[in-house]
N, CA and C of each residue as an Amber inpcrd file, in Angstrom:
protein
   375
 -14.8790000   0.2970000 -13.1090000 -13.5620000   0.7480000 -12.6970000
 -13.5940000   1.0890000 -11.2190000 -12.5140000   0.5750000 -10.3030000
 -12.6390000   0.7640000  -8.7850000 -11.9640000   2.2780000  -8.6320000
 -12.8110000   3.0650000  -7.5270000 -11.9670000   4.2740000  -7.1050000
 -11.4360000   3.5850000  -5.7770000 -10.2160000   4.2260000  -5.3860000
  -9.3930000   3.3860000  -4.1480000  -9.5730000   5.0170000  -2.9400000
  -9.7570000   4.6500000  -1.5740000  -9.9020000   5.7580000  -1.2360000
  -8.6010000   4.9890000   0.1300000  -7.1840000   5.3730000   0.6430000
  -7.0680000   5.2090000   1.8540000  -7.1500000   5.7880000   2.9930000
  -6.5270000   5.1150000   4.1070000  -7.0320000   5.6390000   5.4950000
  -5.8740000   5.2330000   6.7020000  -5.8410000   5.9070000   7.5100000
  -4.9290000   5.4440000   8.7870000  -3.8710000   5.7510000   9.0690000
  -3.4560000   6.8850000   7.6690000  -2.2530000   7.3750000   8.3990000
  -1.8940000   8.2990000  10.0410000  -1.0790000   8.6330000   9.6140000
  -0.9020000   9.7870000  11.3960000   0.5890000  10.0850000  11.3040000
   0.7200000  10.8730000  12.7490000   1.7060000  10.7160000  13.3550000
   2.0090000   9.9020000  14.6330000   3.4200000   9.4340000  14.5440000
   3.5040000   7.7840000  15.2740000   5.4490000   8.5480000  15.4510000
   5.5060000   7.7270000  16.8870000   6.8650000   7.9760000  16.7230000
   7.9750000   6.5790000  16.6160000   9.2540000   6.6460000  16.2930000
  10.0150000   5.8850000  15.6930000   9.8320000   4.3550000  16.8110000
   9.2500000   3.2330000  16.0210000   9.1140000   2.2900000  16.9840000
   7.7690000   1.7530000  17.1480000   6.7940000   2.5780000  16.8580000
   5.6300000   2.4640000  16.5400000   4.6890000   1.8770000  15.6750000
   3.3590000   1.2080000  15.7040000   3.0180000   0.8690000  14.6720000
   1.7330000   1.0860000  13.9940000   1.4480000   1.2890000  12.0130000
   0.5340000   1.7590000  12.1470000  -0.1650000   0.9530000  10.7530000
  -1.3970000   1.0560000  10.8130000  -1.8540000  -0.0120000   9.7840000
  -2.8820000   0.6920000   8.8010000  -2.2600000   0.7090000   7.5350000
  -3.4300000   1.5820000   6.6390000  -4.0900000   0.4540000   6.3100000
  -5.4710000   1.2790000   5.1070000  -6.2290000   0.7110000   4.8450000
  -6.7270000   1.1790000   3.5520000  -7.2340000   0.5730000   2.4990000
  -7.4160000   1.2980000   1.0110000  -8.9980000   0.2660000   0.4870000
  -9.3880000   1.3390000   0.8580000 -11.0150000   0.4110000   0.0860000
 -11.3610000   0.8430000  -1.1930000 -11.8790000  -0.4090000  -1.6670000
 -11.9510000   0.3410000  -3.0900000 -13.6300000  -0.0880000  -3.1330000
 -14.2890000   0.4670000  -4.5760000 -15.5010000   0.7320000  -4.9770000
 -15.8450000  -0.5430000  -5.8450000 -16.9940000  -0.4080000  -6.0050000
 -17.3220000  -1.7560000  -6.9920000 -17.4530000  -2.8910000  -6.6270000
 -17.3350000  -4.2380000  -7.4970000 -17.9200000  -5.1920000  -7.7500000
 -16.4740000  -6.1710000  -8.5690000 -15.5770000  -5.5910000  -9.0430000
 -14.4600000  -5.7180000  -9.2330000 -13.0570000  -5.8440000  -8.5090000
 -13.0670000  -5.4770000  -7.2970000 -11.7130000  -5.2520000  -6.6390000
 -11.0500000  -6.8220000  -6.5740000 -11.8500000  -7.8870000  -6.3010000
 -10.8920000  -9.4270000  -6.8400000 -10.0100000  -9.5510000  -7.7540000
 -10.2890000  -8.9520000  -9.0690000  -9.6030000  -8.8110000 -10.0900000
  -8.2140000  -7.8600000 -10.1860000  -7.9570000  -7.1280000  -8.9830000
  -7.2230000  -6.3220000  -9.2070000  -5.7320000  -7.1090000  -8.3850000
  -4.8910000  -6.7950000  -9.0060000  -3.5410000  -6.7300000  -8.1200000
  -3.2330000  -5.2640000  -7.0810000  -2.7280000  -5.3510000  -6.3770000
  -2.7630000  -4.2240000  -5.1050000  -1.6610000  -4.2150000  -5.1900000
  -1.2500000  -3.0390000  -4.8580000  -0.0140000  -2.4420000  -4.4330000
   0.1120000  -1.4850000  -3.3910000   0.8900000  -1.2220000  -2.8160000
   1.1550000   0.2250000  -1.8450000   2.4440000   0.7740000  -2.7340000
   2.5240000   2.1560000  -2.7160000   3.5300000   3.3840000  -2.4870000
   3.4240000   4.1980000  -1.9000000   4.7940000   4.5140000  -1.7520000
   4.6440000   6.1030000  -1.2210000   5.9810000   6.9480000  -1.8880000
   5.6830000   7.9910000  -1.4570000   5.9470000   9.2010000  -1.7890000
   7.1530000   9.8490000  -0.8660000   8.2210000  10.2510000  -0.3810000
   8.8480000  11.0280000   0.7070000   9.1300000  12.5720000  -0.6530000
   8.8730000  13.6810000   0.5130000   9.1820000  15.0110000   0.0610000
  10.3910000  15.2300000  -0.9590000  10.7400000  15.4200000  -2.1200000
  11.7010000  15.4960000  -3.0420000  11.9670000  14.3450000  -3.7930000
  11.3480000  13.3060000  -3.3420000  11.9540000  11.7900000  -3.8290000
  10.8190000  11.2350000  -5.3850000  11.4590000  10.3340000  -5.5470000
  10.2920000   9.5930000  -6.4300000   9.2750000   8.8130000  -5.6960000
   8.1200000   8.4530000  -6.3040000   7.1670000   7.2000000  -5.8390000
   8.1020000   5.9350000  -5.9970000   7.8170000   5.3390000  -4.9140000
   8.6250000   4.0600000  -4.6560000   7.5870000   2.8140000  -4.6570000
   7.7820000   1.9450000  -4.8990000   7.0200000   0.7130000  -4.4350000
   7.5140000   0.5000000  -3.0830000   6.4780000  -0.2330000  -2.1150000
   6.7200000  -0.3730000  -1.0430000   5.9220000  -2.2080000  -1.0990000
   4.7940000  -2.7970000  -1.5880000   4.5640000  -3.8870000  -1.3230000
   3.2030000  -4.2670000  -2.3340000   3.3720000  -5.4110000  -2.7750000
   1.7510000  -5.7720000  -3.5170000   1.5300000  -7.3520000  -3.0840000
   0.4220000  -7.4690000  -3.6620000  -0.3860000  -8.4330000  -2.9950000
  -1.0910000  -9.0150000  -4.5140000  -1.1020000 -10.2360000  -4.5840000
  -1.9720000 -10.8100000  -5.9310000  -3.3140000 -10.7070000  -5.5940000
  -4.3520000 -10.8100000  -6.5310000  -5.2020000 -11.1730000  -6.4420000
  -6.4010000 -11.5620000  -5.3300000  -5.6020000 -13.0710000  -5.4130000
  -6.3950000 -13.6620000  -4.4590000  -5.6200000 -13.4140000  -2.8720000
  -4.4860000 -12.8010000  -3.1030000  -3.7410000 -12.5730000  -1.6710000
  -3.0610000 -13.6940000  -1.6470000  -2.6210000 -15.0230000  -2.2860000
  -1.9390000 -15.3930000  -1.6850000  -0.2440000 -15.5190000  -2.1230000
   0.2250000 -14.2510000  -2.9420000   1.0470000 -13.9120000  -2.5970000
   1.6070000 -12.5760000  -2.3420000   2.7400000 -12.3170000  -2.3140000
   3.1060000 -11.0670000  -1.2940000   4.1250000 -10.6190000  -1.4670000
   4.7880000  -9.1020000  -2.4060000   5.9050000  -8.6660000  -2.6050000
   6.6190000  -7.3010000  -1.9210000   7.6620000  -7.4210000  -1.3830000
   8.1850000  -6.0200000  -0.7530000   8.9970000  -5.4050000  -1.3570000
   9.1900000  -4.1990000  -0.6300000  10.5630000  -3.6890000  -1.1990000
  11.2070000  -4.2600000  -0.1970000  13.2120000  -3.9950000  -0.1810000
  13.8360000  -4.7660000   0.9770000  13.8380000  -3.5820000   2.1820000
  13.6930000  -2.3480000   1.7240000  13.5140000  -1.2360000   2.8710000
  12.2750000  -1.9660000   3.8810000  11.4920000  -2.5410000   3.5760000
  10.4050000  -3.0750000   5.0390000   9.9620000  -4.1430000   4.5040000
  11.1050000  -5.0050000   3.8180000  10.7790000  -6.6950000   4.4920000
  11.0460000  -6.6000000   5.5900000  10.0830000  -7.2300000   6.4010000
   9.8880000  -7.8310000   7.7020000   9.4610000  -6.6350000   8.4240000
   8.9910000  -6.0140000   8.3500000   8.5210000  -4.8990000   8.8980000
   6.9540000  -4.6680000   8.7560000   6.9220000  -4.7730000   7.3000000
   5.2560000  -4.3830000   6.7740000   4.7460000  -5.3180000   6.2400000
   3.6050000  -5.8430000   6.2140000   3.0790000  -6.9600000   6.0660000
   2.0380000  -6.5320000   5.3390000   1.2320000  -6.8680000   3.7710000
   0.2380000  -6.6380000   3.2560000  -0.9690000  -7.7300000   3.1520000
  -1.8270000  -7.3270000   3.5970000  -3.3010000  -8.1270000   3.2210000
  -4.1840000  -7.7220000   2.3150000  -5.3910000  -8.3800000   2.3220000
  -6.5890000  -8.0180000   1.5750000  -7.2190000  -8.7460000   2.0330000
  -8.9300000  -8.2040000   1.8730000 -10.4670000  -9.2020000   2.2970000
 -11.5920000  -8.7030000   1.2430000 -11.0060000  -9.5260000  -0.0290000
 -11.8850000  -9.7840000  -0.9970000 -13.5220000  -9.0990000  -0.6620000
 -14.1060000  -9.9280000   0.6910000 -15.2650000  -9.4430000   0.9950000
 -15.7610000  -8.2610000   1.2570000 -14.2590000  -7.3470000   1.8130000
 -14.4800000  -5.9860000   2.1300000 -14.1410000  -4.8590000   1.2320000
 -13.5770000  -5.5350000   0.0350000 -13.2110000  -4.6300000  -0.8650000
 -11.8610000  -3.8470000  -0.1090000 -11.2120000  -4.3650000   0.5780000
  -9.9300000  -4.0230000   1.2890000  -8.6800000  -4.1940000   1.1480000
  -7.8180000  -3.7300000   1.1610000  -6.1610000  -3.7240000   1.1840000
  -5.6900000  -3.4710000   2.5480000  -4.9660000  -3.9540000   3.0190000
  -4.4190000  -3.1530000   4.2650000  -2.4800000  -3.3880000   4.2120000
  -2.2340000  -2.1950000   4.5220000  -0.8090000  -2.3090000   4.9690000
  -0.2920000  -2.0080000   6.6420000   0.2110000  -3.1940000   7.3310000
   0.3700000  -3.0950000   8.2970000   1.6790000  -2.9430000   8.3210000
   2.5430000  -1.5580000   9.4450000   3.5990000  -1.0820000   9.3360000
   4.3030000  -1.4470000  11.0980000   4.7200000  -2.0480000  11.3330000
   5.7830000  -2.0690000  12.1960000   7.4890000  -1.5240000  12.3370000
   8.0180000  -1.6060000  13.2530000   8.9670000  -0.9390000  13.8930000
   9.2530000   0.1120000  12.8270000   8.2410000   1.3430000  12.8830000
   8.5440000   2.7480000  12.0350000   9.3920000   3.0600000  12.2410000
  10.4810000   3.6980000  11.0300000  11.2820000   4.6460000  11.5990000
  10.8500000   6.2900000  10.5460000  11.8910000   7.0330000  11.1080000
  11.7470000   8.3200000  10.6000000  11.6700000   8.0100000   9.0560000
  12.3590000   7.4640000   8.2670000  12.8700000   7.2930000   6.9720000
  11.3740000   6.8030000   6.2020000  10.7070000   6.1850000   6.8700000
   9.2750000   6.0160000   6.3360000   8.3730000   6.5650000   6.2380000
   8.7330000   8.2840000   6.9420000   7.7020000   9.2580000   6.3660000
   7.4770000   9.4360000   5.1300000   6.4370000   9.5660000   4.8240000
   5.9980000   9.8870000   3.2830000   4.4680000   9.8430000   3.4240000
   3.6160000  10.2970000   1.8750000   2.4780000   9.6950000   1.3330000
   2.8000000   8.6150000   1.1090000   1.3440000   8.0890000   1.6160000
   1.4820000   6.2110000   1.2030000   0.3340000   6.5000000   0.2680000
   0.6590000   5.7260000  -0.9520000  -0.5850000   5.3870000  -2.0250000
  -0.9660000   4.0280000  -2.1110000  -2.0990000   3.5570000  -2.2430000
  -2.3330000   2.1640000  -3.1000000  -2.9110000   2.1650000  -4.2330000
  -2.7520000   1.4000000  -4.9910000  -2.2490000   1.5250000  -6.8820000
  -3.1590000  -0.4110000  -6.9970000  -3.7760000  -0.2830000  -8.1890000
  -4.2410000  -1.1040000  -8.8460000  -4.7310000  -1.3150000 -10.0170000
  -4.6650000  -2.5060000 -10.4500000  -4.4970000  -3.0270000 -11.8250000
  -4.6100000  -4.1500000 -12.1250000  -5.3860000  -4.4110000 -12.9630000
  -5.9700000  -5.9810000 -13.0360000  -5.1660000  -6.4900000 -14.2810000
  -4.2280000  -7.4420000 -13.5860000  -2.9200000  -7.8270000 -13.8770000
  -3.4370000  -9.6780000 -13.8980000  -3.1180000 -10.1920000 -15.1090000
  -3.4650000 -11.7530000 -15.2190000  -2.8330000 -12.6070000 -13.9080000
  -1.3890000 -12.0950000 -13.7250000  -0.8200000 -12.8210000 -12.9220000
   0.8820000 -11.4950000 -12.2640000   1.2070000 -12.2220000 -11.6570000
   2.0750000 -11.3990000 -10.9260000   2.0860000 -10.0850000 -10.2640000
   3.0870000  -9.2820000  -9.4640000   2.7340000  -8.3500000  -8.6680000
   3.9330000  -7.0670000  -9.3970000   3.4920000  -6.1700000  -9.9430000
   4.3290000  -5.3300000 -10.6470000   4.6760000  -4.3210000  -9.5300000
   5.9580000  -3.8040000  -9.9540000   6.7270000  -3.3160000  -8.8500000
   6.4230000  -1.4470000  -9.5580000   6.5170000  -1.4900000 -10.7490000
   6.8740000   0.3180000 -11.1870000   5.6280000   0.9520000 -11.1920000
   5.5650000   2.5850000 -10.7860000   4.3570000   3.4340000 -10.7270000
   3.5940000   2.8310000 -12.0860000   4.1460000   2.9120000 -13.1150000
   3.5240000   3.3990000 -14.4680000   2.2750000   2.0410000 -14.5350000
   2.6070000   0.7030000 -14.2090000   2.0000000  -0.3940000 -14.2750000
   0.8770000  -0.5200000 -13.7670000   0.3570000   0.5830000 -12.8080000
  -1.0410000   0.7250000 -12.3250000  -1.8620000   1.8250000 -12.6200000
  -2.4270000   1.6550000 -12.6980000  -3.8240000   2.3890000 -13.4770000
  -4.4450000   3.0640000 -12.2970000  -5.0520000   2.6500000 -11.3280000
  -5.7240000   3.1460000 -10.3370000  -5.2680000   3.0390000  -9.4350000
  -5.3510000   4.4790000  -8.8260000  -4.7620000   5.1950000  -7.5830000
  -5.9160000   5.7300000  -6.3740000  -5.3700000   5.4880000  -4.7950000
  -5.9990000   6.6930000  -4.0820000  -5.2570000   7.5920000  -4.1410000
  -5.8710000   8.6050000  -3.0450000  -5.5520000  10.0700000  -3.1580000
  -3.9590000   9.9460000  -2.1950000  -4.0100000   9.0930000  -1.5000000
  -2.9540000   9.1640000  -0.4900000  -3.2470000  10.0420000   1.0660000
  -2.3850000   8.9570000   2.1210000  -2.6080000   9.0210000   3.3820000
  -1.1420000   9.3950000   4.2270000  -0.9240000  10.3450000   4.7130000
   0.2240000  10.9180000   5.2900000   0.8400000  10.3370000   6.5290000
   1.9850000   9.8520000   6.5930000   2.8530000   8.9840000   7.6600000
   3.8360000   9.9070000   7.4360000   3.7870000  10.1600000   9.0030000
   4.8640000  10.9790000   9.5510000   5.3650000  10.4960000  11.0390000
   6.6660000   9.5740000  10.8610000   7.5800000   8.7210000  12.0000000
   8.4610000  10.1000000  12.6030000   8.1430000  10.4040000  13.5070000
   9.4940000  10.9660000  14.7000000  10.3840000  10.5850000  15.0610000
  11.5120000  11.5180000  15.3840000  12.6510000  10.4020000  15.8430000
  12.6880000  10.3020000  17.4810000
């Protein structure tokens, strides 16, 4: 079973860009489907983007299509979410969520099994 640990949040101001990162443990992380969420203060966990498998495909929410772009490197046991033109509204915990899913990229919290602890993004205006 992979533990996911991420990394890279900060503070960044509106316009800015910032690129997490979620490594996971093991010998397994190929098998997993990836996801990012996050969290804003009072709100629910949202999906924000997943990634298949092998990476080659790629789902958003429409809040940062074209904005955030998700990868992975199989070799590194890596996820990364790269965040462009931040705005304030994208503060939150960011989580990444996984689950070894036959095929497709599931959008709801409940569908993933394994979580990091979460990495704090905080956009200024």
């Amino acid at each position: 079973q992979v533990q996911l640990v991420e990394s890279g949040g900060g503070l960044v101001q509106a316009g800015d860009s910032l690129r997490l990162s979620c490594v996971a443990s093991g010998r397994t992380f190929h098998t997993y489907v990836m996801g990012w969420f996050r969290q804003a203060p009072g709100k629910e966990r949202e999906f924000v983007g997943g990634i298949t498998k092998s990476g080659s495909e790629t789902d958003y929410a429409g809040s940062v299509k074209g904005r955030f772009t998700i990868s992975r490197d199989n070799t590194k046991n890596t996820v990364y979410l790269e965040m462009n033109s931040l705005k304030p509204e994208d503060t939150a915990v960011y989580y990444c969520a996984g689950r070894q899913f036959p095929f497709g990229i599931p959008t709801v919290v409940t569908e993933y099994n394994r979580w990091g602890q979460g990495t704090q993004v905080t956009v200024s205006s």
